[in-house]
PABAZA-852641 format. One line per 5 residues: number of its first residue (from 1); their letters; for each residue x, y, z of N, C-alpha, C. Coordinates in steps of 0.001 Angstrom, whole numbers, m for minus. Example, Ala and Ser with C-alpha at 12.3 -4.5 7.8 and 13.67 -1.06 7.14 Angstrom:
BEGIN
1	as	13190,m5690,7800,12300,m4500,7800,13200,m3300,7800  12850,m2250,7080,13670,m1060,7140,12900,30,7870
END
This chain:
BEGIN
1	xxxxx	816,m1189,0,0,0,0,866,1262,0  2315,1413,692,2876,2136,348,3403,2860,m488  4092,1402,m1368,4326,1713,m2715,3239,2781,m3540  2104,2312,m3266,1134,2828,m4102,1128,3983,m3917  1367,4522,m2657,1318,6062,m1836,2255,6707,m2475
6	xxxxx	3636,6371,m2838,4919,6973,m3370,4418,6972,m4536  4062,6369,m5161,3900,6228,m6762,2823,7226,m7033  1782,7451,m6140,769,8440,m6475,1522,9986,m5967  1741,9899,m5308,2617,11233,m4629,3491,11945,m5808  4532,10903,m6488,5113,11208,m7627,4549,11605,m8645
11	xxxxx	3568,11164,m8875,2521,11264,m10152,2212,12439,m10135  1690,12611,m8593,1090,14258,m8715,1976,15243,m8454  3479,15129,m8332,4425,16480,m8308,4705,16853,m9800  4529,15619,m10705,5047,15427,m11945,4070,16448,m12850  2240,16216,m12112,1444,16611,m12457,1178,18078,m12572
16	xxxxx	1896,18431,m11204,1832,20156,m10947,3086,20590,m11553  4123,20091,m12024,5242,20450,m12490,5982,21160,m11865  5940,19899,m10758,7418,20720,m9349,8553,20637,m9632  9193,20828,m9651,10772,21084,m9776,11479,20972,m8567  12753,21164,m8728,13505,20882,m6995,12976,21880,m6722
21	xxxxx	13135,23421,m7275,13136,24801,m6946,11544,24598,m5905  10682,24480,m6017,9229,24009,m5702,9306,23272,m4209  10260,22131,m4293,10079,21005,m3306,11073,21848,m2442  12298,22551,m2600,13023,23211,m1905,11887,24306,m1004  11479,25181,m2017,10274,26351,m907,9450,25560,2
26	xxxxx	8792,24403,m787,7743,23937,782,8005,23424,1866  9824,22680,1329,10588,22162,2619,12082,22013,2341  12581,23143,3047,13482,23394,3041,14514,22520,3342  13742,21770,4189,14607,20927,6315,15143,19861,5070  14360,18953,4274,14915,18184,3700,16196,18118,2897
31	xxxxx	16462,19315,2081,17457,19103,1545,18826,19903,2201  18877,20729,3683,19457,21214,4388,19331,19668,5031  19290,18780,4981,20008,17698,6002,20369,16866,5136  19836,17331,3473,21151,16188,2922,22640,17137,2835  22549,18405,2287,23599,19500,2601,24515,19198,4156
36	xxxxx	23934,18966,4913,24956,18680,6749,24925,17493,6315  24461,16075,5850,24872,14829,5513,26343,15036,4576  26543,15342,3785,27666,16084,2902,28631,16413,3969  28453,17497,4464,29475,18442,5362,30441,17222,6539  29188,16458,7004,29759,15233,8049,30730,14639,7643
41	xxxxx	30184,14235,6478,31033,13025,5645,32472,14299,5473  32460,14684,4701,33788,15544,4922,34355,15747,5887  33678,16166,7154,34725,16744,8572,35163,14941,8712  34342,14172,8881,34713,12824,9364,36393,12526,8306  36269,12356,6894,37172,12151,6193,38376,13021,7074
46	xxxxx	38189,14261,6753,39397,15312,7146,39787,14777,8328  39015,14252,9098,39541,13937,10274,40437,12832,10280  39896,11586,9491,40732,10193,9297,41839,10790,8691  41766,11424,7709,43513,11750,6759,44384,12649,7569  43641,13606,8620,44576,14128,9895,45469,13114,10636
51	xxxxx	44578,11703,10670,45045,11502,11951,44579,11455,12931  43455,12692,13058,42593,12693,14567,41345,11684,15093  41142,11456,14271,40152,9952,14040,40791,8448,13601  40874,7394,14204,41835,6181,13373,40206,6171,12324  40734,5035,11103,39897,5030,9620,39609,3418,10178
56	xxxxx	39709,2909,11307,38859,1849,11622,37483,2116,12822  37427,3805,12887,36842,4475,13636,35727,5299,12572  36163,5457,11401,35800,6124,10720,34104,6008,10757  33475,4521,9930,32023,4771,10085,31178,4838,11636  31879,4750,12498,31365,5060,13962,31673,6473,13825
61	xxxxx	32248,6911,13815,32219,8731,13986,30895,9283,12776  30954,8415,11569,29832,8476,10799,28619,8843,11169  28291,7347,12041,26942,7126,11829,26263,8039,13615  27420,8097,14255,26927,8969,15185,26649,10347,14860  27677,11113,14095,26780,12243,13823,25777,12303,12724
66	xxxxx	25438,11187,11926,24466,10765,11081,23389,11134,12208  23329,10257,13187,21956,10411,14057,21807,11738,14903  23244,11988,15526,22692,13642,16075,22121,14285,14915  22912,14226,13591,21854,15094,12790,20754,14923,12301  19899,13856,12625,18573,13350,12424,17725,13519,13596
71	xxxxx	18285,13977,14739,17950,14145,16133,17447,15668,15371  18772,16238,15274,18036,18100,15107,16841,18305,14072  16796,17381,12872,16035,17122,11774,14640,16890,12876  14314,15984,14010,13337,16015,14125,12591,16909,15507  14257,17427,15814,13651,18817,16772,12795,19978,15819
76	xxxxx	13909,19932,14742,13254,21085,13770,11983,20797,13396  11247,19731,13204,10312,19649,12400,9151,19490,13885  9433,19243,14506,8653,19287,16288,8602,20970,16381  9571,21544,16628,9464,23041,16835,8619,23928,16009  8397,24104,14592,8500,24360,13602,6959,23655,12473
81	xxxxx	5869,23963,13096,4854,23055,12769,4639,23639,10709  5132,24825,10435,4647,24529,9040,5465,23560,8490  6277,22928,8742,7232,21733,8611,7129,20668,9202  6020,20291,9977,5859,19040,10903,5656,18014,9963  6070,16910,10192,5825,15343,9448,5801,14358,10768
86	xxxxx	5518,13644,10124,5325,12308,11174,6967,12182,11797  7566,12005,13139,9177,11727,13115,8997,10477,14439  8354,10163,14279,8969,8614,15263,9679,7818,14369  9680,7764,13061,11151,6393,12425,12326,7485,12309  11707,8767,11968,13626,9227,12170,14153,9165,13424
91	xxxxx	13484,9282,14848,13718,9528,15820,14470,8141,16441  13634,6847,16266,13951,5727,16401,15084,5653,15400  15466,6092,13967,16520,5802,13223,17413,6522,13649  17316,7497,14493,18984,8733,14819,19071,7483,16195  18302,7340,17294,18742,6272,18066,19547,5527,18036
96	xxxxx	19456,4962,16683,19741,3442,16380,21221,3844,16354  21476,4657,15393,22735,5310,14571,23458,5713,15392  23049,6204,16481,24014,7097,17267,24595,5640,18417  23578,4792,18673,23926,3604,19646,24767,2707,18632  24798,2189,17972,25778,1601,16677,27133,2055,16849
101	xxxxx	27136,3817,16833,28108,4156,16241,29374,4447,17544  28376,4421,18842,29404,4283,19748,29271,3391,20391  29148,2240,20106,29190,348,20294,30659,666,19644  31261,1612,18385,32094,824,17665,33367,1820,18166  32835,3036,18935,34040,3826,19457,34181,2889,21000
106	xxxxx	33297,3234,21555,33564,2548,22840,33311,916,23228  32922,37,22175,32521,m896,22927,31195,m1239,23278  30087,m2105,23033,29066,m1860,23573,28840,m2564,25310  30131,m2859,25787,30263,m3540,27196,29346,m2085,27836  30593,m665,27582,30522,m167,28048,29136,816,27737
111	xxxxx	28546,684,26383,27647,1520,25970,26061,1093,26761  25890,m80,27493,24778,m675,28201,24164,229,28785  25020,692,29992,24709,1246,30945,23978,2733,30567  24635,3055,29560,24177,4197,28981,22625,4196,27978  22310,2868,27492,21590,2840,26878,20202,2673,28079
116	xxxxx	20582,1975,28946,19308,1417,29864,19615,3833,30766  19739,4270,30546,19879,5750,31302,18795,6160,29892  19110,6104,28759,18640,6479,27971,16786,6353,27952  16839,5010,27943,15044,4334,27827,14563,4718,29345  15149,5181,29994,14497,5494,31530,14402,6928,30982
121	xxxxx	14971,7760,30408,15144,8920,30155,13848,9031,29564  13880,8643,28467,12511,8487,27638,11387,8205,28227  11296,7341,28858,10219,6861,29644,9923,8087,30556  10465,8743,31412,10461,9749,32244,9839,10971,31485  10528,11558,30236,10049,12411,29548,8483,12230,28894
126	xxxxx	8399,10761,28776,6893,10344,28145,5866,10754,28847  6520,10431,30234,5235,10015,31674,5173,11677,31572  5911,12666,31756,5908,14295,32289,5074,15321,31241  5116,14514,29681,4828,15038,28508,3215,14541,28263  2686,13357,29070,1248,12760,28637,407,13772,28995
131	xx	m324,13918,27876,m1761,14573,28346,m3228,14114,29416  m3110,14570,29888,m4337,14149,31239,m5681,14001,30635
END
């Protein structure tokens, strides 16, 4: 059923004759986080060919700021309602990314403890945030 959703969605940008220029004005956020997706990947590189990062560190420094920057992607679009979209899979996907990516800097012995702080965190913020 999805498919079908993308395929009609497409149909009708094709229909109004959107252009990037078009999809850029109604949402900006999207292609400003493939633009900082770009920028990452570069500071990360610069960093491995410095030196300051080892290059068996490399996609862990990746995919962690992959997810902080999917974190701000869905502050922005929370803050910011003419831009709101649905963000529980990005939110759950910057999670994922950011716990991955320092399993591979630190270890995930040590990343546990931090993860069970995390889901209490959440949980805490859920319970304070429910509507009565």
């Amino acid at each position: 059923m999805s498919e079908d959703f993308e395929i009609h969605e497409g149909r009708d940008e094709k229909e109004r004759g959107e252009g990037f220029d078009e999809k850029w004005q109604r949402d900006p956020i999207g292609a400003a986080m493939g633009g900082l997706i770009l920028i990452l990947l570069g500071l990360v590189l610069f960093a491995a060919t410095q030196g300051w990062v080892q290059w068996r560190d490399f996609w862990a420094y990746f995919l962690v700021g992959l997810g902080l920057i999917f974190l701000v992607e869905v502050a922005v679009r929370f803050a910011m309602p003419e831009y709101r979209r649905p963000i529980g899979g990005r939110l759950v996907t910057a999670l994922i990314l950011i716990a991955v990516g320092l399993g591979g800097i630190f270890g995930f012995a040590q990343l546990w403890p931090l993860i069970l702080i995390a889901i209490g965190l959440a949980i805490l913020i859920r319970g304070l945030l429910r509507r009565g």
